[in-house]
N, C-alpha and C positions, 0 to 999 in steps of 0.2 A: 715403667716410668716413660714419659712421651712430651715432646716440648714442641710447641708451635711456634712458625716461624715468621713472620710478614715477607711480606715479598717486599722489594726497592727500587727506589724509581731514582735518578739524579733530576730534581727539578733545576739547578744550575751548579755549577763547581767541578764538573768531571775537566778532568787536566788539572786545574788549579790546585785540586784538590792531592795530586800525584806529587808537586810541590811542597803538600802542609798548609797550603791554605785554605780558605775558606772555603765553604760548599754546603749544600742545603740538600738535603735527600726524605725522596715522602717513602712512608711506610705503607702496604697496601696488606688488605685481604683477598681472596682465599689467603690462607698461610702453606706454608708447608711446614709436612710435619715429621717429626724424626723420633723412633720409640728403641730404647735400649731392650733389648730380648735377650734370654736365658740359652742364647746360642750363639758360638764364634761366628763370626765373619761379618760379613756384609752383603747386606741387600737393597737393592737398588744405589750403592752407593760404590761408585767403580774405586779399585784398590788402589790404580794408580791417580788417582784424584789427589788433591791436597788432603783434603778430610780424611780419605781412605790411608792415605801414606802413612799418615798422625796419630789417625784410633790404631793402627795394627801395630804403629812402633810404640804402643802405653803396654802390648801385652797382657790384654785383659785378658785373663783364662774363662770360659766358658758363657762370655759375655758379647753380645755382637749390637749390630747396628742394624735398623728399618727405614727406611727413607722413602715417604710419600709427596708425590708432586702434582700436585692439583694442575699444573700449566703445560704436564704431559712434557718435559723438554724442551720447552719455548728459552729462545736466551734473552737478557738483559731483564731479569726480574732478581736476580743474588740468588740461586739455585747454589752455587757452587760456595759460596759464602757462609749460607744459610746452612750448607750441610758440616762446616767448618766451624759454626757456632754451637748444631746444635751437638758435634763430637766432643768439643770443647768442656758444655753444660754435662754432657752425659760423664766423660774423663773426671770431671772436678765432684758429682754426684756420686761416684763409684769410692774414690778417695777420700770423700768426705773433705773435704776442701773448697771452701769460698773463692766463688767466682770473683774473678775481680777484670775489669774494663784494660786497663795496665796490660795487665798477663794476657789475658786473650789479644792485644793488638800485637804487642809482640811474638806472641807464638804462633799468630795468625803471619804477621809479616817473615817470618825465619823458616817458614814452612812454603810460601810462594813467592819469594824473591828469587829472582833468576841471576843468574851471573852476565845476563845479556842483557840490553834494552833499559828499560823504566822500570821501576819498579813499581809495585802497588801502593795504593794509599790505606787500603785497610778501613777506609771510610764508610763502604759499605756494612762488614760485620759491626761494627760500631752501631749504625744506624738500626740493625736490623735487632741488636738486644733491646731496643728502645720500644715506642711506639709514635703515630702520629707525626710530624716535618720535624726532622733532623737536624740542626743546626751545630758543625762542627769546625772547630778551627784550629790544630795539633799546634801549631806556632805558637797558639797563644792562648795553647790550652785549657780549650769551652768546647762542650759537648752538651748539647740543651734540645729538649724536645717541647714542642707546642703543639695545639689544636693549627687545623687550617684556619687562619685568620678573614677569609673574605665570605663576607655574608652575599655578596652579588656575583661573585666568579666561580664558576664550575672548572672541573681537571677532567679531561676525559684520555684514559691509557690509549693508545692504538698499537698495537704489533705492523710488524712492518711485513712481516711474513720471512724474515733476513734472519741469520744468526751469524756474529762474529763471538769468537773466542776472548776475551779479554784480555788473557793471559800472555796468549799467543801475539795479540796485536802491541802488546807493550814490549813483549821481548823483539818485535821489530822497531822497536822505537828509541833511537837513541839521542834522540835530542827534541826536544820542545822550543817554537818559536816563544819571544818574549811574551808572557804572562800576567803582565801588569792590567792592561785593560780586564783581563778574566777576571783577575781579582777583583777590582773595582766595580765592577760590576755584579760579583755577587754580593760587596757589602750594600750596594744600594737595594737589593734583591731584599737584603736582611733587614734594611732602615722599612721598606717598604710591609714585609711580615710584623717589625715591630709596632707601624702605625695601621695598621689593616687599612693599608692604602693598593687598592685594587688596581688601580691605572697606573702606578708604578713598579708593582708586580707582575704584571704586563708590558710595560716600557722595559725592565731589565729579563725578561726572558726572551724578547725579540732581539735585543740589542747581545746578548751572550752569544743567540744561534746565528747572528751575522756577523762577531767574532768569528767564531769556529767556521763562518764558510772563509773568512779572509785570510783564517789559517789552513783552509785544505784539509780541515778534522770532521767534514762530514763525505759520509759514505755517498757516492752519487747516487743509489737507487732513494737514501731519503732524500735527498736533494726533489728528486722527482715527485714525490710524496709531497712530501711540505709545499709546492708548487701547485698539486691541486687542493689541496687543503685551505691556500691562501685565496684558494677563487671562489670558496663556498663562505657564504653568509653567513654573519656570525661568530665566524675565528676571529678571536682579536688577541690570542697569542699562540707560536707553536715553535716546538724546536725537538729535536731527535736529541735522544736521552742516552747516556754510557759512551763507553767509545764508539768513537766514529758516528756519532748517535745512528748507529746500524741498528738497533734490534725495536728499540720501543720511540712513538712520537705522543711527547705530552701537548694538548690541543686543550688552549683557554678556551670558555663559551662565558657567556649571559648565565648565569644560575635560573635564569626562566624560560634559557631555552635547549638546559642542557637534555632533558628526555626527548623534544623534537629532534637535534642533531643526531641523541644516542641511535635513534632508532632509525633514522634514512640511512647513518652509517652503517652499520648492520644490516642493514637491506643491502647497500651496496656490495658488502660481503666483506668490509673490512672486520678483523678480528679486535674488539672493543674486549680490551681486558681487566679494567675498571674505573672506577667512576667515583666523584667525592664520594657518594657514601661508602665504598669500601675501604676509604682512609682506616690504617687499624687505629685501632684504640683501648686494643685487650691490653693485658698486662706487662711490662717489662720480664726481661727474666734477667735481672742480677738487681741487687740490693746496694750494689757496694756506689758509691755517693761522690766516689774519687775517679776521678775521669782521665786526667794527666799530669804531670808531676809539673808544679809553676817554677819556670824558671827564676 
């Protein structure tokens, strides 16, 4: 048995999202993939991991884990997420037991919450049982997936060539400046996906990442990134993705000019890790219909 994963991007909401509020996360492809095998332990999946920690305290007897990563180790794609769901899937398949959205954020959150810092949002594994842009809101209890809405705007992924730890970065975090502009800013994010309004999609992903410089939540090397990014033709939106947006930079284009861009990039030797069409749009893996319990 073997469950593919999408990879995730935060297109806006990372921090707000640490709160419970709103956030918008794209699903991408390659996936990674994770297969239950007829043998204890784990492979490619380190023991002291979260996923690692979780599969080995269910005490599966003669039952282990396989973990393939198409992005070879690259951070800021839900690597460590993804192998936390798809333990999760494999634990609930073994038991004969229905997955449920519920259960996996909670025992996703009881398993990487630290005693130090911030906690996680959980927003990722969420996103990542799904397919296609993520639309989540735990306050007020919406968790909805869609098609990319804009027929004239391209996503193009970039790696930054940087990896920061997430985990790590929130157990140094114990306090967040005021969050109200974030928020507000990703529901306009969301008025704008609901009217497949491209230039307001664009206005609130510019306006998020000059948020996050006014908070000191972006990493200086993308700072320097995004800097030359803004002096090539054609960007008309960009902002570093996750925390610290350290690992991955989402870069708007023209939809007519996204194979031109992709490919000087690439020549330049930046690492283009994918592109609208690799938006997923395989399968979900859970059935269950119920997302959060309404207050």
């Amino acid at each position: 048995m073997n469950w593919l994963i999408p990879a995730k991007t935060f297109l806006v909401g990372e921090y707000a999202a640490i709160c419970g509020a709103p956030a918008i996360l794209l699903t991408t492809s390659p996936c990674f993939e994770l297969s239950l095998i007829a043998k204890e332990g784990l492979e490619g999946i380190h023991s002291e991991s979260p996923a690692g920690r979780w599969w080995l305290a269910q005490h599966h007897q003669q039952m282990g884990l396989k973990w393939q990563d198409p992005y070879q180790g690259l951070g800021g794609l839900g690597a460590s997420s993804a192998q936390f769901l798809g333990a999760y899937l494999a634990d609930s398949y073994l038991k004969r037991k229905i997955p449920s959205r519920e259960d996996l954020l909670e025992t996703y959150l009881n398993h990487t919450t630290s005693e130090k810092g911030l906690k996680p949002s959980g927003y990722d594994v969420l996103a990542q049982s799904l397919n296609g842009c993520v639309y989540i809101d735990r306050q007020g209890g919406i968790c909805q997936h869609d098609a990319w809405p804009f027929e004239d705007l391209a996503f193009i992924l970039i790696h930054t060539g940087k990896k920061l730890a997430t985990h790590e970065h929130l157990q140094a975090t114990t306090l967040l400046p005021s969050i109200d502009q974030l928020i507000a800013i990703v529901h306009q994010a969301k008025m704008a996906f609901d009217s497949a309004n491209s230039q307001a999609f664009i206005d609130a992903v510019n306006a998020y990442y000059q948020e996050l410089l006014e908070m000191n939540l972006v990493a200086h090397y993308t700072k320097e990134q995004i800097l030359f990014f803004k002096t090539e033709e054609n960007v008309l939106g960009i902002k570093g993705c996750g925390a610290m947006g350290a690992d991955v930079l989402l870069v708007l284009v023209p939809q007519q000019k996204e194979e031109e861009m992709s490919a000087r990039w690439s020549a330049m030797g930046f690492d283009l890790i994918a592109r609208t069409a690799a938006r997923y749009s395989g399968s979900y893996l859970m059935d269950d219909s119920r997302f959060f319990k309404q207050s």
